[in-house]
N, C-alpha and C positions, 0 to 999 in steps of 0.2 A: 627564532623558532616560535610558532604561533599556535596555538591548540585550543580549541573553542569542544564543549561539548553540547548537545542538541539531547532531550526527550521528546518521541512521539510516539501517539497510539496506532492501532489501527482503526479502520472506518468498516461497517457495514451497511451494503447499499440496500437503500430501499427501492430505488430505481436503478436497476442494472447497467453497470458498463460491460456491455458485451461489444466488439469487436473497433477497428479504429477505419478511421479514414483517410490517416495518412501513418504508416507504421513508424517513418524514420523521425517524426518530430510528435510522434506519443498521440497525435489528433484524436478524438471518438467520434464515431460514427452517430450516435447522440448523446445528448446530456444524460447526464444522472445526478440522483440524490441521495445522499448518505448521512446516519448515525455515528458520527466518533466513540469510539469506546472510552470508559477510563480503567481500561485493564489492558493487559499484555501488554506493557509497555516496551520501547526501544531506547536505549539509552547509545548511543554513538558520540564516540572522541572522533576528531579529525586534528593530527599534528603534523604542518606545513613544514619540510625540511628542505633548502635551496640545493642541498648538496648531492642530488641525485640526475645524473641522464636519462636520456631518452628511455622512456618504458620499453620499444621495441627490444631492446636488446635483453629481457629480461624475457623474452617471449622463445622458447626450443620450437625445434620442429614436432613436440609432442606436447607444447603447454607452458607453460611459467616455468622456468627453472627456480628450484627452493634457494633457500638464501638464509644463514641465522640471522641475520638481521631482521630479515621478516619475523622470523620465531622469536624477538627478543620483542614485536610488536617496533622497530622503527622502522622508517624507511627502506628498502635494497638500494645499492649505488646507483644502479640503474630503473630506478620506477616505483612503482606505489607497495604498501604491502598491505595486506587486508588479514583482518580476524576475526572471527564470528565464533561467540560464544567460547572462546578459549580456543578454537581450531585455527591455525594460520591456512587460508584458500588459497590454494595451488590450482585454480580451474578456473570454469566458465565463470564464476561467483567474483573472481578477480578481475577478468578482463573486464565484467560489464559495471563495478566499482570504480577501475580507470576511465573507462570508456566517459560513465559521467561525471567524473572528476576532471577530465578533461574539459567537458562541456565548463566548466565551472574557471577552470584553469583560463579559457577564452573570453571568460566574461571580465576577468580579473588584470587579463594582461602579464599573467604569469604563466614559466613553465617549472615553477618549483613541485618535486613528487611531496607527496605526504601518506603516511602514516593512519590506517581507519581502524580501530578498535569498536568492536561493536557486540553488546549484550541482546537478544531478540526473545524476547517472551512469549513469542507467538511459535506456534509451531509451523516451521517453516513448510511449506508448500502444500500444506492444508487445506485451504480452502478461507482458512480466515484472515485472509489482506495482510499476511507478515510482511510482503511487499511495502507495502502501503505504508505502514510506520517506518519499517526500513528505510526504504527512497526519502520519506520526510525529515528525518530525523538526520540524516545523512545530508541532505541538500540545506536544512538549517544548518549544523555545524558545521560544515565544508564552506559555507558561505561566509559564515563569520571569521572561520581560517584563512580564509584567503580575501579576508578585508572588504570586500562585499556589502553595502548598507542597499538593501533589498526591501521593496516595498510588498506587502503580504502577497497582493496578487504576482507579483513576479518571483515569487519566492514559491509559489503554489506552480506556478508556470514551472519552474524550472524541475523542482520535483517530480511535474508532469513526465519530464524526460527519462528518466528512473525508470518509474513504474505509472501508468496510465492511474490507477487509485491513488499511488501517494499524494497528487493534487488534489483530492480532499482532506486529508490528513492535516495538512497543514492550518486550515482554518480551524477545524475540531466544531465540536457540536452539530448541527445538522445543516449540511451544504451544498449549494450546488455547485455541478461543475457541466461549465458550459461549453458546448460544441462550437468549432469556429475556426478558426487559422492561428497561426500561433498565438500572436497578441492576443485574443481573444479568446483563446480555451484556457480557462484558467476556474478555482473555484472559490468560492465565496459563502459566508454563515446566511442563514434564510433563517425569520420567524417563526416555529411553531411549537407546538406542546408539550409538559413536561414528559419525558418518554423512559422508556428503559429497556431494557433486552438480555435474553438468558440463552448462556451460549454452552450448547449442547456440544462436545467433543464425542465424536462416534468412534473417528480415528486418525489420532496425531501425526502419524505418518505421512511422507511426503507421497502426492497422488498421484498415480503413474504417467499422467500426459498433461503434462505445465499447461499455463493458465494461456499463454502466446501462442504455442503450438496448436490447443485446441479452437483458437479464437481465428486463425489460420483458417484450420480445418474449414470450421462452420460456415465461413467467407465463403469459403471457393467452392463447400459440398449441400449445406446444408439449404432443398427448396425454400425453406421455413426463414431464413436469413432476411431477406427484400422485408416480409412482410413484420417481421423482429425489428429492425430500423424503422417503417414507420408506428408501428403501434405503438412502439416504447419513446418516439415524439410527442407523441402524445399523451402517454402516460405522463412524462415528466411537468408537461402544463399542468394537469388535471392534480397529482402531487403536489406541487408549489402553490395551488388554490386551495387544497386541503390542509395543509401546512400552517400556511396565511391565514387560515378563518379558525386554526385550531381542532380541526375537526379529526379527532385519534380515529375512530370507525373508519374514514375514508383513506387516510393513512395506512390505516393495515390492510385493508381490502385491496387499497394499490400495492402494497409490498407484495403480499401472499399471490397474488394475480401475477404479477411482472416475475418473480422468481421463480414458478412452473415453466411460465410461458420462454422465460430466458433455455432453462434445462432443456426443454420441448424443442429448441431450435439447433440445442447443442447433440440432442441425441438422436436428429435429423440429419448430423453430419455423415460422409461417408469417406471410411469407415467409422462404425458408431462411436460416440464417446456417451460413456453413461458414468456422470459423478458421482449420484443419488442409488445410494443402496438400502435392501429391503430395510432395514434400522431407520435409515434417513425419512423412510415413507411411512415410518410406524408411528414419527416424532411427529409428522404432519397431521396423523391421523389422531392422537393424542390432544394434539394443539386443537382443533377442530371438536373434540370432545370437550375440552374446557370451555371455546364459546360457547357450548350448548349448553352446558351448565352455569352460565353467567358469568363465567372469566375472560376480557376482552383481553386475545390472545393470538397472533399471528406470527405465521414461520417463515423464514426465507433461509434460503442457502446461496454460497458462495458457488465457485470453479470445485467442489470438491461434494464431500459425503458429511461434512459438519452442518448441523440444521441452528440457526441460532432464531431464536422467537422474543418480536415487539411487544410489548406489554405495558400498560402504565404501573409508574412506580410504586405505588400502593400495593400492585399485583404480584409485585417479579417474585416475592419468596412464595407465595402460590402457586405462583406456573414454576418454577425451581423444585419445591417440594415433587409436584404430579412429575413430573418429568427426570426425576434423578436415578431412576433405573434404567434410563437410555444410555447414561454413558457420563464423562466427566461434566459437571454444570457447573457455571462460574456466573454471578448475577454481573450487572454492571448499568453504571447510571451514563447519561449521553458525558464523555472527555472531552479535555481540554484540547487545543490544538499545539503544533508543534513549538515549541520554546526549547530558546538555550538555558544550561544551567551556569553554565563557566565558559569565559572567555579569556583569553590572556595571550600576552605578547614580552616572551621572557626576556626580549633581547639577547640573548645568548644562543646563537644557533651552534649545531658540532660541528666541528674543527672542519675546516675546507669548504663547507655549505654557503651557499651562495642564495642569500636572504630573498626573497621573492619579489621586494623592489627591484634587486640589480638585473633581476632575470626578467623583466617583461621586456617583448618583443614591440 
């Protein structure tokens, strides 16, 4: 039995991932560029156990049949069990855990299930890339459990498969992630400024139309989509020259810009999706009063109604202060990227388990 565990944070994009170019292998339709956070961190176990069948059979015709086994956090006989923040997932939250544990299972050469404990500090479906640390932190320890020596970019790749932002995650600090075919979309640390960012919570709650569904949406309705794909190619040049020569003004000005314009594409869908509510637009108006008054200070948001604002570090408890009547503020400096903390191979698997060597195909 083998159990590796992985921390990761989440990333906030300065250059928007909005919509993909191939759904079934996570592609984006263009690159983007993101800030790692060093908060809200994810901390995920993954423990390899040989002695489980086929997941199918764990699947009813209404969902995952439960299992104490699951609830005791191991394995079920038949397939993976998952746990999130102390809840054992009985739903969509499990199949799409196996789904890429599988993916990982094929890269390994096993069909051993395994066991994912997982603590997520982010509030999940938010707007603030819980995804993101999630899928990363998840595809580092699952990788190391199932014996995996992964080189960053394919380790970034693979989390790709997750969740389309957890492939920033993985590198941490500011990164791109590049558009391309599989080999080739993966993301990677870029040059620039010391930075910081202040994240404004409006509201925790998970937001009514997931971040996939509305990226759907926008695809197939929104007129404003065509001309979102190429502007935001563009953007990301013009960001990695601003990056690169250091230049924080040009940095924010690209963030603040691509994240309207991202919203403006999303709320062109039909039927409409609108993430940003009056609060969210109060935050922006706010932000915009502090550069007038001398505080270099820009806002971006996610798929959701959380506004989080760029700032240099000298500034964040500035813009923190003006800004703590919006809602919850959590400052934060650019994070590390994903790393394991623990890895180990106890030799002792339970009783009947059928160790992950004997089971590759």
């Amino acid at each position: 039995m083998t159990t590796a565990t992985a921390v990761a944070h989440p990333n906030i994009a300065l250059v928007k991932y909005w919509g993909k170019a191939d759904a079934h292998l996570a592609l984006p339709a263009t690159g983007s560029v993101s800030m790692g956070l060093d908060v809200f961190p994810t901390t995920t176990t993954v423990t390899v156990d040989g002695g489980a069948a086929d997941d199918q059979e764990a699947l009813g015709p209404r969902g995952p049949v439960p299992d104490r086994r699951a609830a005791a956090g191991r394995p079920r006989p038949w397939g993976d069990a998952f746990t999130l923040n102390g809840h054992v997932a009985e739903d969509g939250a499990l199949v799409r855990v196996t789904q890429f544990l599988d993916l990982v299972r094929e890269l390994a050469g096993s069909s051993a299930r395994a066991s994912v404990v997982s603590e997520n500090s982010v509030p999940t479906g938010a707007g603030l890339a819980s995804s993101a640390s999630g899928f990363a932190a998840l595809a580092t320890a699952a990788a190391a459990a199932y014996g995996l020596d992964l080189a960053e970019r394919d380790l970034s790749r693979l989390a790709r498969r997750g969740s389309g932002s957890a492939t920033r995650s993985i590198p941490g600090g500011v990164a791109v992630w590049h558009a391309g075919d599989d080999q080739g979309s993966y993301a990677e640390p870029i040059p620039a400024p010391p930075m910081a960012m202040v994240v404004v919570t409006i509201d925790a709650g998970p937001k009514p139309i997931g971040s996939r569904e509305a990226m759907r949406r926008t695809i197939a309705t929104s007129p404003f989509y065509p001309a979102w794909v190429t502007s935001t190619t563009d953007t990301v040049g013009e960001m990695l020259t601003a990056c690169a020569a250091g230049d924080f003004t040009r940095i924010g000005e690209l963030t603040e810009s691509n994240a309207l314009r991202m919203h403006a594409t999303i709320e062109g869908a039909f039927p409409p999706i609108r993430y940003l509510n009056s609060r969210s637009v109060a935050v922006f108006d706010a932000v915009a009063e502090l550069r007038a008054a001398g505080v270099e200070a820009y806002a971006t948001a996610d798929a959701g109604p959380n506004v989080v604002v760029l700032t240099k570090p000298e500034d964040r408890g500035t813009v923190a202060a003006a800004l703590a009547g919006f809602g919850d503020v959590i400052e934060s400096g650019t994070g590390p990227g994903a790393h394991l903390v623990r890895s180990e191979d106890t030799g002792a698997p339970v009783p009947g388990a059928v160790r992950p060597e004997e089971s590759a195909e």
